[in-house]
C-alpha positions as CSV (number, residue, x, y, z in Angstrom):
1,X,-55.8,11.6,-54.1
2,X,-52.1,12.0,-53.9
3,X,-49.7,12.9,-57.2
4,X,-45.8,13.2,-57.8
5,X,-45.8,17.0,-57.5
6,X,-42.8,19.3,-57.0
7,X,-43.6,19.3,-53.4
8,X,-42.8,15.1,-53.1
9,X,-39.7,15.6,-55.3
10,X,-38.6,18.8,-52.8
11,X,-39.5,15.8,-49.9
12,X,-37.7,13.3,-51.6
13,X,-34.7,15.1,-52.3
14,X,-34.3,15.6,-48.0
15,X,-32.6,12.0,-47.8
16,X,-31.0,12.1,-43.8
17,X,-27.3,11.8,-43.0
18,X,-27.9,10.5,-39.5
19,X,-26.0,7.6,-39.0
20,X,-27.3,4.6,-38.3
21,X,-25.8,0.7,-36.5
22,X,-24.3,-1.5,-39.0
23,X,-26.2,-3.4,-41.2
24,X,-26.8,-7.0,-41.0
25,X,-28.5,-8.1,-43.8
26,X,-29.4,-12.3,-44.2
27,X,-28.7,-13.3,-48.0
28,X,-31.6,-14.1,-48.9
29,X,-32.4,-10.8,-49.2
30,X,-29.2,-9.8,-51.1
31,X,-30.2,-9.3,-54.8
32,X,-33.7,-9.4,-55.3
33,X,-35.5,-9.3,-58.7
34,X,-38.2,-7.1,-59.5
35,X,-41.7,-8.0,-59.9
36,X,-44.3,-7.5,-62.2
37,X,-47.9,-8.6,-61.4
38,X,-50.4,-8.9,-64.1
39,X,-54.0,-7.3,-63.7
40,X,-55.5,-10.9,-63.6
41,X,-53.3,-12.5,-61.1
42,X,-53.5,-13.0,-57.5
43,X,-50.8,-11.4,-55.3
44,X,-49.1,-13.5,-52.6
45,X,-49.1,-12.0,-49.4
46,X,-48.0,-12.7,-46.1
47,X,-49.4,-11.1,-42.6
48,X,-46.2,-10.4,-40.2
49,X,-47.7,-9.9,-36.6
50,X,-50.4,-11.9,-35.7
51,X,-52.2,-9.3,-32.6
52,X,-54.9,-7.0,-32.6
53,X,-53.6,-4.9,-36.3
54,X,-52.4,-8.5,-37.4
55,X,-55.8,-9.9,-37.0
56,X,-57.8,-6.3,-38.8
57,X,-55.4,-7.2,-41.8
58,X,-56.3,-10.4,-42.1
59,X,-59.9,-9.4,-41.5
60,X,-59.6,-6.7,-44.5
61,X,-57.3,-8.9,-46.7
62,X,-60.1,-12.0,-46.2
63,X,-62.5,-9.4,-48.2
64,X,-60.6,-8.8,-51.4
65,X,-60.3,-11.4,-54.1
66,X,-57.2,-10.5,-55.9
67,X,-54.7,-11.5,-53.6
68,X,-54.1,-14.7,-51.9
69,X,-52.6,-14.5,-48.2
70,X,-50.1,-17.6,-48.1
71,X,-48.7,-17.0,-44.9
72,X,-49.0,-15.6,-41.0
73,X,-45.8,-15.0,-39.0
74,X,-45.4,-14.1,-35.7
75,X,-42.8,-15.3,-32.8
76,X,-45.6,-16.2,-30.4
77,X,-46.6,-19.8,-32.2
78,X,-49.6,-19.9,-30.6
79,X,-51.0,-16.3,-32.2
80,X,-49.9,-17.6,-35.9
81,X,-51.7,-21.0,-35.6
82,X,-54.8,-19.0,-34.3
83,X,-54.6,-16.5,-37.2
84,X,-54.3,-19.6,-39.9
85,X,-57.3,-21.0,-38.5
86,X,-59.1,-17.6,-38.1
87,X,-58.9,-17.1,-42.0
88,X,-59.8,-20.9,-43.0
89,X,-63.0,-19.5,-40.9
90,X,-63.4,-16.7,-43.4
91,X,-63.0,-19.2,-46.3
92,X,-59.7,-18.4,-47.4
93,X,-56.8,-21.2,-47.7
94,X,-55.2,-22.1,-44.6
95,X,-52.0,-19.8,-44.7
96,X,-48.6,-21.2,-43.3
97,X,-48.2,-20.2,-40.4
98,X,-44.1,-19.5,-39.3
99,X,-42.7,-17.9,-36.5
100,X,-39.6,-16.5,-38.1
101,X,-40.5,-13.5,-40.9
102,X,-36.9,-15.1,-43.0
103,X,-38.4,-17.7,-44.0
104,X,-41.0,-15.3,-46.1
105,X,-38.4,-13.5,-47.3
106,X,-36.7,-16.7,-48.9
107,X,-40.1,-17.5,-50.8
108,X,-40.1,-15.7,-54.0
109,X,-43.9,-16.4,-54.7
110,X,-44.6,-13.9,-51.9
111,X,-45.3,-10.5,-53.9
112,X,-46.1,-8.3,-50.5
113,X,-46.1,-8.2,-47.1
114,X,-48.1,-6.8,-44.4
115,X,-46.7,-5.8,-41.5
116,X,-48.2,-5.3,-37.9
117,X,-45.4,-6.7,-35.5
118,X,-44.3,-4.3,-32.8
119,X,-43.3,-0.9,-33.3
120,X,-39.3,-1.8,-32.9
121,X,-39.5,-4.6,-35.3
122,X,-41.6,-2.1,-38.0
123,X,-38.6,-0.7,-40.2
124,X,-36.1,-3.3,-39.7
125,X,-39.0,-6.0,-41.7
126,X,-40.1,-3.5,-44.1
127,X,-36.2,-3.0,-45.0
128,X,-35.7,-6.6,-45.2
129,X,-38.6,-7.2,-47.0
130,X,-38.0,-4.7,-49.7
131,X,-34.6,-6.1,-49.8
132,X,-35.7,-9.5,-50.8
133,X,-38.1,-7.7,-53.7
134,X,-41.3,-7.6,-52.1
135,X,-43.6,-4.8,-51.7
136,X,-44.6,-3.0,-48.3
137,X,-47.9,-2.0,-46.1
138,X,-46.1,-1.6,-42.8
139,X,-48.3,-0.3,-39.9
140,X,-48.2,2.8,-37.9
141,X,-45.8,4.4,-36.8
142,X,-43.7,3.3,-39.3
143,X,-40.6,3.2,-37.6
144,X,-39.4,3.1,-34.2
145,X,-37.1,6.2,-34.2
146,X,-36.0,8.7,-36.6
147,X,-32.9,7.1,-38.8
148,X,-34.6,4.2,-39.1
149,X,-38.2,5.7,-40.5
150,X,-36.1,7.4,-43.1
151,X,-34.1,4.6,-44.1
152,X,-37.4,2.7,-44.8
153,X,-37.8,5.5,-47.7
154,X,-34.4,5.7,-48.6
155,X,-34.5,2.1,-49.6
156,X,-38.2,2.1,-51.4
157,X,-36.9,5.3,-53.7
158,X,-33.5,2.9,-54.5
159,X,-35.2,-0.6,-55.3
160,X,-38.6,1.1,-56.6
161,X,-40.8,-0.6,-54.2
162,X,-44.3,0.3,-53.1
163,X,-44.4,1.3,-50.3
164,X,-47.7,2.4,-48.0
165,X,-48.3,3.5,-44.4
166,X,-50.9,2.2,-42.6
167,X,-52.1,5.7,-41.7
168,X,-55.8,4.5,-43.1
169,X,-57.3,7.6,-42.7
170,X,-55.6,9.0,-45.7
171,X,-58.1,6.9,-47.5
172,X,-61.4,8.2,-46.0
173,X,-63.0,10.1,-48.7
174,X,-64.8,12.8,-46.2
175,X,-61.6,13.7,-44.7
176,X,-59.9,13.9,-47.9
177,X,-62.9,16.5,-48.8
178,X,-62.2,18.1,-45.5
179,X,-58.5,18.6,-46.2
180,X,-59.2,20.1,-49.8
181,X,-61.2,22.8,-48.5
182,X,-58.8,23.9,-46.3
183,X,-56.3,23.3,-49.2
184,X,-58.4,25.9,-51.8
185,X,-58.1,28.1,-49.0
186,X,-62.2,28.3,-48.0
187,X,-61.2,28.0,-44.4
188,X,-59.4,31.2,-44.5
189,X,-55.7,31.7,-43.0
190,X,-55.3,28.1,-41.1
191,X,-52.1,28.5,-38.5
192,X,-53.1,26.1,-35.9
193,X,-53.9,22.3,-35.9
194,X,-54.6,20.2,-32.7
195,X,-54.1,16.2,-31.9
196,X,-56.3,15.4,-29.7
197,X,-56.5,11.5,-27.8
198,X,-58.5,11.0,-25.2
199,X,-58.8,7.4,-24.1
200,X,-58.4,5.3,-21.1
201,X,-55.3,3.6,-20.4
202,X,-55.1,2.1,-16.8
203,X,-51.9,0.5,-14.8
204,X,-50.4,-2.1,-16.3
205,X,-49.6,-3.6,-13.2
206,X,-45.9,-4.6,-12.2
207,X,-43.1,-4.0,-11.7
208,X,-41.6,-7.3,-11.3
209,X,-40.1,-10.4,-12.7
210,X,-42.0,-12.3,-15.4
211,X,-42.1,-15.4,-17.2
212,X,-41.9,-15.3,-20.8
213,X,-44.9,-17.2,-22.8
214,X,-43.7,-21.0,-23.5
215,X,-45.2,-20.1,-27.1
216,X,-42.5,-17.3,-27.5
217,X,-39.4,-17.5,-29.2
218,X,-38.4,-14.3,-27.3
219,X,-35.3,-13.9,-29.6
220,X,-37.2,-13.6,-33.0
221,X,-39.5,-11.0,-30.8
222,X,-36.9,-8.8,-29.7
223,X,-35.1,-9.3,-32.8
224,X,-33.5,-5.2,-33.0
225,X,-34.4,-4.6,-29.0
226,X,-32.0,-6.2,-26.0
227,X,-33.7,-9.1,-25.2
228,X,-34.4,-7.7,-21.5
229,X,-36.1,-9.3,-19.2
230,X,-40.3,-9.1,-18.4
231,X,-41.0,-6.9,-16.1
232,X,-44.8,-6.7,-17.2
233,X,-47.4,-9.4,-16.4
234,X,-48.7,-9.2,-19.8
235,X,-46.4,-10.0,-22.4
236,X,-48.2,-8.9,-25.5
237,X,-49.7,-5.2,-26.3
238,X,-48.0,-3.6,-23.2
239,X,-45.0,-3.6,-24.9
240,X,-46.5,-0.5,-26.3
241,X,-45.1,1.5,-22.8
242,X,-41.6,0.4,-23.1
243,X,-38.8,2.7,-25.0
244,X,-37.4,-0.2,-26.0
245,X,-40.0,-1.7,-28.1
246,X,-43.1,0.9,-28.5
247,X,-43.3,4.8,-28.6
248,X,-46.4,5.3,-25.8
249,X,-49.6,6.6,-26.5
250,X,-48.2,9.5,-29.1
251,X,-46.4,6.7,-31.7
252,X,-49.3,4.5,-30.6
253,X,-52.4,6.1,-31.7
254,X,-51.7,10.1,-31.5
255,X,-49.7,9.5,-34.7
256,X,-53.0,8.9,-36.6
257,X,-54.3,12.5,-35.9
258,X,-50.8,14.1,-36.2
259,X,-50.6,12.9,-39.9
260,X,-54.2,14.5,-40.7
261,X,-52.6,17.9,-38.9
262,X,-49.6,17.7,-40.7
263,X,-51.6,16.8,-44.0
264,X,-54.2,19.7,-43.4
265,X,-51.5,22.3,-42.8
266,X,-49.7,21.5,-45.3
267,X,-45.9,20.5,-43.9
268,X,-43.5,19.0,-44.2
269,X,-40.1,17.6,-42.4
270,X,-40.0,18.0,-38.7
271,X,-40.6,21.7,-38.5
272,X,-38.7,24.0,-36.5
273,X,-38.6,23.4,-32.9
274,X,-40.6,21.4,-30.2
275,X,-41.2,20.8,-26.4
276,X,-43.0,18.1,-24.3
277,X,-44.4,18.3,-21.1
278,X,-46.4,15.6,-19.1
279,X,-46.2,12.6,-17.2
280,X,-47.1,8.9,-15.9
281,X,-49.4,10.0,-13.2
282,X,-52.3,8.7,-11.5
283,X,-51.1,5.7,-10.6
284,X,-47.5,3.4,-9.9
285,X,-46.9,0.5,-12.5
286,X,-43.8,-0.8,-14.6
287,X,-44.2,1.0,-17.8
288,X,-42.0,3.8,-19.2
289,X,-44.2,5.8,-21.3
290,X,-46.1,9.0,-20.1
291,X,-49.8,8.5,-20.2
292,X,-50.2,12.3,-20.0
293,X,-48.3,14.5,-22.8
294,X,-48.7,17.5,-24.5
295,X,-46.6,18.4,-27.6
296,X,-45.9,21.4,-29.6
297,X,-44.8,21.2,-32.8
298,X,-43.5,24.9,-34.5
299,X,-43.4,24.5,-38.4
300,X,-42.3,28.4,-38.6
301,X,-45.8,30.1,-39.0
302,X,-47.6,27.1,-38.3
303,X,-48.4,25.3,-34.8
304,X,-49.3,21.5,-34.1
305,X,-50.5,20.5,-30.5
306,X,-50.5,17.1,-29.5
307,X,-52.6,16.6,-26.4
308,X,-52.5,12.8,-25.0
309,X,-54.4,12.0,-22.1
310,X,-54.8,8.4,-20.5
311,X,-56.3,8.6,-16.9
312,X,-60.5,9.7,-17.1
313,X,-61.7,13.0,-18.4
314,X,-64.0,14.7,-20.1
315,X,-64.2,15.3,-23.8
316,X,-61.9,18.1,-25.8
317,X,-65.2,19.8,-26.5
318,X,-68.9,19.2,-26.1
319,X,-69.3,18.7,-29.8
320,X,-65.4,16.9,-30.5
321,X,-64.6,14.2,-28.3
322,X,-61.2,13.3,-30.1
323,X,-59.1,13.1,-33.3
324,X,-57.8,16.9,-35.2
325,X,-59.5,19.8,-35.1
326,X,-57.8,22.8,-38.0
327,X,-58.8,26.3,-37.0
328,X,-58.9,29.0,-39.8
329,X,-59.9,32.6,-39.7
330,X,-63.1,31.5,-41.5
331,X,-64.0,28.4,-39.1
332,X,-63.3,25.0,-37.6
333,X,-62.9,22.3,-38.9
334,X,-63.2,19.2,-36.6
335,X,-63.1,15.6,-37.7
336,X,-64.9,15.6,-40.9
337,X,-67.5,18.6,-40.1
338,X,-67.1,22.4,-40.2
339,X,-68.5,24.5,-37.8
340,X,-68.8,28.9,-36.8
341,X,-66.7,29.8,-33.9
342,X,-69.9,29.9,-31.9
343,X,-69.5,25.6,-32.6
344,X,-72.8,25.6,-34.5
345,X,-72.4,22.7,-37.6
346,X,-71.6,24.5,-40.7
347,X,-71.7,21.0,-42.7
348,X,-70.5,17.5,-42.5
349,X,-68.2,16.8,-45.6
350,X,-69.2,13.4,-47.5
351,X,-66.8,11.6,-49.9
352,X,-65.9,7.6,-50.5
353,X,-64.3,5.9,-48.7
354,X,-61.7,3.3,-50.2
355,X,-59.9,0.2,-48.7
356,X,-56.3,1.5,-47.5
357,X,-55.8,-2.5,-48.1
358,X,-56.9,-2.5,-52.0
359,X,-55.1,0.9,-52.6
360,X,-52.0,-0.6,-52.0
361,X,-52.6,-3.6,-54.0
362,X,-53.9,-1.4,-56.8
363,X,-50.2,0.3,-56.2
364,X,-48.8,-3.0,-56.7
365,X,-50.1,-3.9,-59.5
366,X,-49.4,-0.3,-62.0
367,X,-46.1,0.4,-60.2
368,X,-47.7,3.6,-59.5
369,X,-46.1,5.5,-56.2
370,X,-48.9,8.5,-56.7
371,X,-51.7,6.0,-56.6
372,X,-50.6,5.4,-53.1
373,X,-52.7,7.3,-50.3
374,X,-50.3,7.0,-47.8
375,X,-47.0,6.8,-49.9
376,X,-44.2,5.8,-46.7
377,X,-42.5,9.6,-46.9
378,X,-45.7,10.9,-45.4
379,X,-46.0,8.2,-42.9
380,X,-42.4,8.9,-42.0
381,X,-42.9,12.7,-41.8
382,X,-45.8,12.1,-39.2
383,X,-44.0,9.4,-37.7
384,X,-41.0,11.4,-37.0
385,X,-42.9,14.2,-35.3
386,X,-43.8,11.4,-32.5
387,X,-40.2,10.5,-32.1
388,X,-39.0,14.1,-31.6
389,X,-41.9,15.0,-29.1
390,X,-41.0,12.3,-27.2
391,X,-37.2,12.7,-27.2
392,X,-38.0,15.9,-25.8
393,X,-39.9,14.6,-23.0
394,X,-37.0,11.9,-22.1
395,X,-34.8,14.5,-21.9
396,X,-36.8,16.4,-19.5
397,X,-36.7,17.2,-16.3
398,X,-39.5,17.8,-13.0
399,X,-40.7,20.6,-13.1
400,X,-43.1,22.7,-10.7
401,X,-46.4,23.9,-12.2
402,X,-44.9,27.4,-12.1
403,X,-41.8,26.0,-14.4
404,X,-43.4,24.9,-16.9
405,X,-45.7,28.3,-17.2
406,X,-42.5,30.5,-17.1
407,X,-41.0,28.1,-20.3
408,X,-44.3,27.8,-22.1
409,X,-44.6,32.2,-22.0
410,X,-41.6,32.2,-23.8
411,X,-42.5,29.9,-27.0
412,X,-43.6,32.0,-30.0
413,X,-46.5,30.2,-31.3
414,X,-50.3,29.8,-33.0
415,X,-51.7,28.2,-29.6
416,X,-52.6,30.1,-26.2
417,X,-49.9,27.5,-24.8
418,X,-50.6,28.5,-21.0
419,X,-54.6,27.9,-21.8
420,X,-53.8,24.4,-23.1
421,X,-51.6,23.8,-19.9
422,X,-54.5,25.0,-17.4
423,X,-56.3,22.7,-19.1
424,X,-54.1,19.3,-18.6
425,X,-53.6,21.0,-14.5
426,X,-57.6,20.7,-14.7
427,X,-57.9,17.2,-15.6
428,X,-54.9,15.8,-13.4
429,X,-56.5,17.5,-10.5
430,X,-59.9,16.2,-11.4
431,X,-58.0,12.7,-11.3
432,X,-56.6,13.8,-7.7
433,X,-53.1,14.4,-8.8
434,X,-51.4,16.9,-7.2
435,X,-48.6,18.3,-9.2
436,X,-46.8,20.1,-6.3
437,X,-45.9,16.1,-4.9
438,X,-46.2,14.1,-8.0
439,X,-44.6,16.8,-10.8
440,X,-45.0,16.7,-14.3
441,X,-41.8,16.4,-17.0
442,X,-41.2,19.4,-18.6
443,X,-38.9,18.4,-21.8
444,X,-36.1,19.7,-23.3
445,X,-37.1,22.7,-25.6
446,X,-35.4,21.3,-29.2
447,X,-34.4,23.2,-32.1
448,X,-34.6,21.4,-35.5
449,X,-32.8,20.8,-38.9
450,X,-35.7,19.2,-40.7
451,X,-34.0,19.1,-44.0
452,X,-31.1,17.0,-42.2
453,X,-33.1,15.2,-39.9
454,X,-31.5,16.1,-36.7
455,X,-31.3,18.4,-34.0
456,X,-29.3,22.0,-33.5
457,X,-26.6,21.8,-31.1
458,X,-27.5,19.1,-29.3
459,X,-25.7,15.9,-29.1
460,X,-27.8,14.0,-26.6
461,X,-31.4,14.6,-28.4
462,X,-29.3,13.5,-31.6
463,X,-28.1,10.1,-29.9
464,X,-32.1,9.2,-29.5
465,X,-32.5,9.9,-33.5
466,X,-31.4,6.1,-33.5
467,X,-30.1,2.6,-31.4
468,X,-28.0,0.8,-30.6
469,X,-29.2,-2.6,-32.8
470,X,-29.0,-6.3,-31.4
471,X,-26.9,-8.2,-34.5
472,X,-28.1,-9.6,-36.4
473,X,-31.4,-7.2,-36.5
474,X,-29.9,-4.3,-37.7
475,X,-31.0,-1.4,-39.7
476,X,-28.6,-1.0,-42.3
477,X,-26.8,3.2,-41.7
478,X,-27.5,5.2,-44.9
479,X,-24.2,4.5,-46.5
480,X,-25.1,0.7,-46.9
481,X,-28.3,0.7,-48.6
């Protein structure tokens, strides 16, 4: 589906200078030989993360019979030893099951890894990994802020490592069908894309003072983060709504859609300039995150919206509940189907649908970075669009209803901007928010430098590009890879 074209060298060739915390790299991963896997050999994998993504790997890994999964990590003990015994119930070999992802590293029989820890830990393993001459599937979003998403490709390009994202729609045949029609141009002139997640997210519950799970080795999980303390009662998954560790609901499952936006459109880098308004509304709990959040994306004749919603609403449209919807002068184009600007079903595209997992191993096994369907450059590019919108909403301010109207006239964009906020006043009212006592955050409006990776003329938007790393988990800065 993908191919080393002009455009991917052109992408390539936009390596960041942002700088990035010391590195602190253990030996083991000093040095590492390449790798070559023969077509009738099993590859030796290891699942790092043992949750909800941890488990779905090992789920799709227990189907295929060309590799052989020979360990589970994760710092909760409890969670690897239930993984192990989880894939001895699919009838694969019991897996070793380790708490600290070094000791993988130090076993050279280990080919790949697949990694589904939290989003902090996500660049920091794949870097190691790579390091210590193993190949990468690392989950979405790739990275946990900007410097460190590119660094992940940075490093693939130097040691020649496959590398995949595990944005898995990339491999869904219909969509890719979708995507080529807009692509050959059938869908007319196509300037507008939208992100749309819809789901329920309820308080979290909290704020207050926690105990850590005895299973936990709570250094190993906070490994890049400050090992704070728990403020949450539920140590695993909320971790999501903390800057410190997660992204919120944009890096958590709006990234998905915003990679099939960016894809169908046709972009690349960071675009132009963006702006984030919204809000954790509805209800008081100790999470960071908004759970209400709009983004827009200007690519400099094309627009990306991001539209998150978390409290109970109705559906983006009667026939769309959620996911991308591309709108060209000849039609819509929503999920996989097409349909008139009256909404009547044009046709539902149709394609085959392959394994994200087995398209990586099939990368592993020619060497072969086009085969990839979610090569890590894209899954940084899309990744990196989360990070920005949300730096814009951290730097933000409250703001009346009639504030954020007066900013939003002003952008000059492919969206009726002041329709899409009416709509988000709509639903928070429906949810008995009152925005005059409990005010949204409008964000900072941010110019970007896509091809540097950073932002124009503003130091405090550029000091969230990265963090401040907790030794000895730390992201090596670009002039030490």
């Amino acid at each position: 589906m993908n191919s080393i074209t002009r455009r991917r060298f052109l992408e390539d060739s936009l390596l960041a200078t942002a700088a990035a915390a010391t590195a602190s790299i253990p030996m083991s991963v000093i040095g590492a030989e390449q790798r070559t896997t023969s077509a009738n050999d099993k590859i030796t994998v290891a699942i790092i993360g043992c949750g909800i993504r941890g488990k779905q790997h090992a789920s799709e890994l227990a189907r295929l019979s060309d590799c052989e999964i020979a360990y589970v990590c994760d710092p909760d003990r409890d969670r690897a030893a239930e993984l192990a015994a989880e894939l001895v119930s699919k009838n694969r070999r019991q897996p070793k099951a380790v708490q600290d992802l070094r000791v993988i590293l130090d076993d050279k029989a280990v080919a790949a890894v697949f990694i589904a820890t939290p989003n902090h830990w996500h660049a920091l393993a794949a870097i190691w990994a790579m390091q210590a001459g193993k190949d990468v599937y690392v989950e979405k979003p790739v990275s946990h802020n900007v410097s460190e998403g590119r660094r992940i490709v940075q490093v693939a390009r130097k040691l020649g490592r496959i590398c995949q994202g595990g944005t898995q729609n990339r491999s869904n045949g219909a969509l890719a069908e979708a995507i080529k029609y807009i692509h050959d141009g059938k869908l007319g002139e196509v300037k507008l894309a939208r992100s749309i997640v819809y789901g329920g997210r309820g308080s979290i519950g909290g704020p207050g003072r926690y105990e850590i799970p005895a299973s936990v080795d709570y250094n190993l999980f906070a490994g890049p983060a400050p090992m704070s303390p728990l403020t949450r009662p539920k140590f695993h998954y909320d971790w999501h709504w903390f800057w410190n560790t997660g992204n919120g609901e944009l890096g958590n499952n709006n990234i998905h859609s915003l990679d099939i936006c960016r894809w169908g459109l046709g972009v690349i880098g960071l675009g132009r300039a963006v702006i984030s308004y919204g809000g954790r509304l509805g209800y008081s709990d100790a999470a960071e995150t908004p759970n209400t959040q709009v983004c827009v994306f200007e690519f400099g004749g094309k627009t990306i919206v991001a539209e998150t919603r978390g409290l109970k609403t109705e559906p983006f449209n009667p026939n769309f509940k959620s996911g991308w919807i591309f709108k060209g002068t000849e039609g819509i184009i929503a999920d996989t189907s097409l349909f008139d600007f009256d909404g009547k079903l044009v046709r539902t595209f149709e394609g085959k649908n392959e394994s994200h997992f087995a398209n990586f191993l099939m990368a592993v096994r020619s060497r072969k970075v086009s085969e990839l369907n979610a090569d890590i450059l894209e899954g940084h590019q899309s990744t990196a669009l989360c990070h920005i919108g949300n730096i814009s909403w951290r730097l933000g301010h409250p703001s009346s209803p009639a504030e954020i109207q007066k900013e939003l006239s002003q952008l000059k964009v492919h969206d009726d901007v002041l329709e899409t906020f009416e709509r988000t006043r709509k639903h928070l009212a429906d949810n008995n928010v009152d925005l005059e006592k409990s005010k949204l955050t409008l964000g900072l409006p941010l110019r970007v430098d896509s091809e540097k990776e950073k932002f124009l003329d503003n130091s405090s938007a550029d000091a969230l590009l990265t963090r401040e790393y907790r030794k000895p988990f730390a992201v090596p800065a670009a002039n030490a890879v």
